[in-house]
C-alpha positions as a printed Julia matrix, in Angstrom:
144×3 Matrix{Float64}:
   0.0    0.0    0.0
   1.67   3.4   -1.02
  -0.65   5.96   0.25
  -0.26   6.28   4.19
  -4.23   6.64   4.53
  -5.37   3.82   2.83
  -2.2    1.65   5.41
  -3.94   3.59   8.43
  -7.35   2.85   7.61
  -6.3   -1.07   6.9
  -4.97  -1.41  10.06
  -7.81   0.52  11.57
  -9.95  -1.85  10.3
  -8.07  -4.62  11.57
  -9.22  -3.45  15.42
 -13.55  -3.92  14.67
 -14.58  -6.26  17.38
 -11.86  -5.21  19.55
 -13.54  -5.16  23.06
 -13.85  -1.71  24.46
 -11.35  -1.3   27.97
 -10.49   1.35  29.25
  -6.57   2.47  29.25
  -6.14  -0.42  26.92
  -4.14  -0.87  23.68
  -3.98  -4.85  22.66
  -5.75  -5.9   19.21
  -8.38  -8.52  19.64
  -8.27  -8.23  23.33
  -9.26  -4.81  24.4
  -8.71  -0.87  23.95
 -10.12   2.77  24.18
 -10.14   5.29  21.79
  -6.97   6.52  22.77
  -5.57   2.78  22.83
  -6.99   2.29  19.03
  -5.17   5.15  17.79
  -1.48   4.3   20.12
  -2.12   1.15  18.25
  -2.45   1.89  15.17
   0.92   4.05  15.75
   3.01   1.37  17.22
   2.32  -0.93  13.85
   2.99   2.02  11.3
   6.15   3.4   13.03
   7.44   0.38  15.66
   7.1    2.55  19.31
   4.99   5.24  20.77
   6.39   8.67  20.98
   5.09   8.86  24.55
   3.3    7.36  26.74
  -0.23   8.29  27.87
  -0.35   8.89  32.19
  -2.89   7.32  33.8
  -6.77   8.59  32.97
  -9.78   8.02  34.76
 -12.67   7.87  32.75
 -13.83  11.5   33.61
 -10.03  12.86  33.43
 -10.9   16.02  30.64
 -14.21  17.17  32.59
 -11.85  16.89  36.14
  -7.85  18.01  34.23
  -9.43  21.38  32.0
  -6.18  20.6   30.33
  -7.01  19.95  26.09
  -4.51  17.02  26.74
  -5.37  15.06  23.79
  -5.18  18.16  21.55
  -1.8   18.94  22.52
  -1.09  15.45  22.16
  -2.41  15.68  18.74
  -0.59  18.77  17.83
   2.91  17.47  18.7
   3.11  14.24  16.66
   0.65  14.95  13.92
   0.25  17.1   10.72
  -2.91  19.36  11.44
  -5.65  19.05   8.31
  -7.39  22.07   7.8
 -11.0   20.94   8.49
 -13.43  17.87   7.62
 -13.2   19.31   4.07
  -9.55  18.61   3.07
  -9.78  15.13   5.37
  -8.76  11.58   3.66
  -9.63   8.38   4.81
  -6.87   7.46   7.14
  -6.96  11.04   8.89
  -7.55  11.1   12.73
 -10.38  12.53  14.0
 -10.46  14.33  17.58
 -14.01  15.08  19.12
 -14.89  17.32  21.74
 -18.34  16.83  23.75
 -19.0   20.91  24.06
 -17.35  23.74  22.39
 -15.84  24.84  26.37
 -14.88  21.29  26.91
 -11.54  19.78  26.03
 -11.53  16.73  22.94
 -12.28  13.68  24.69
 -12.83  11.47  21.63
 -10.58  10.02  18.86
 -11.34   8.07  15.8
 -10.27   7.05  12.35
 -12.29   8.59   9.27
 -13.26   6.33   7.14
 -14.49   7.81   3.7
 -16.47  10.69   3.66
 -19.24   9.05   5.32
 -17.52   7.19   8.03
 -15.34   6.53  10.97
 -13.86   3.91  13.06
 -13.53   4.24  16.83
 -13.91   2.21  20.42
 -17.52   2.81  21.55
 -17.38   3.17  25.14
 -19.05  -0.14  26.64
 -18.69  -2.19  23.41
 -15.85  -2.14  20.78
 -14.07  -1.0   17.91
 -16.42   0.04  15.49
 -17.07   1.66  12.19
 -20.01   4.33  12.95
 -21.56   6.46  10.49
 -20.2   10.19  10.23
 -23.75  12.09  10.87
 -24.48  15.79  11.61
 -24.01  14.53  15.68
 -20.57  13.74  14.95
 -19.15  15.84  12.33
 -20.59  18.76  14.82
 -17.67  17.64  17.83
 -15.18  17.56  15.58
 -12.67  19.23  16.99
  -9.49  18.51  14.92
  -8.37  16.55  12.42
  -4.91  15.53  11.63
  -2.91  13.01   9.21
  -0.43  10.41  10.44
   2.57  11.26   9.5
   4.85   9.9    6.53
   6.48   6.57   7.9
């Protein structure tokens, strides 16, 4: 596969039916969002460039840090908006416009993304106006 995306979104794809756990990050056995998307990392590029703290499940509405943001910002091309997004992009989501982005995903197509759905798994959900509204950033992996 040449084009980045398309290797992203494969291996994204490769994680539906993972198990939703929280602070997870094993294929097949269990992850969060955040655990989908480390994953995903360690296959294109071999190690993490950090590792995540410990997070409760409540750790953006208690921290008022934008920790995934920043996160997001120092490993990861920024994409202008939804408009210039390719499949393979990550997606960050944010619950409220004063809250900090709490949600990560994989788009999928235009219509699309893949994701761990809190209490049930990796998933590929549709993109509708509910989503595409708490978008909050979207960025490219980088070149391998």
């Amino acid at each position: 596969m040449s084009d980045p995306g398309e290797r992203v979104l494969a291996l994204a794809e490769g994680w539906i039916g993972t198990p939703y756990r929280h602070q997870a990050s094993l294929k097949g056995v269990g992850c969060d969002c955040l655990g989908l998307i480390r994953g995903i990392w360690r296959d294109l590029y071999g190690h993490e460039p950090e590792l995540p703290p410990p997070y409760a499940p409540d750790w953006a509405e208690r921290g008022g840090e934008d920790r995934l943001m920043a996160a997001a910002k120092r490993h990861f091309p920024a994409v202008s908006g939804l408009e210039e997004a390719r499949s393979g992009d990550l997606l960050l989501f944010r619950w409220r416009a004063d809250a900090a982005a709490k949600h990560l995903g994989i788009l999928a197509g235009p219509q699309h993304f893949i994701h761990a759905y809190e209490q049930a798994a990796v998933v590929r959900s549709a993109l509708v106006p509910g989503w595409r509204r708490r978008i909050a950033g979207v960025f490219r992996f980088p070149d391998p």
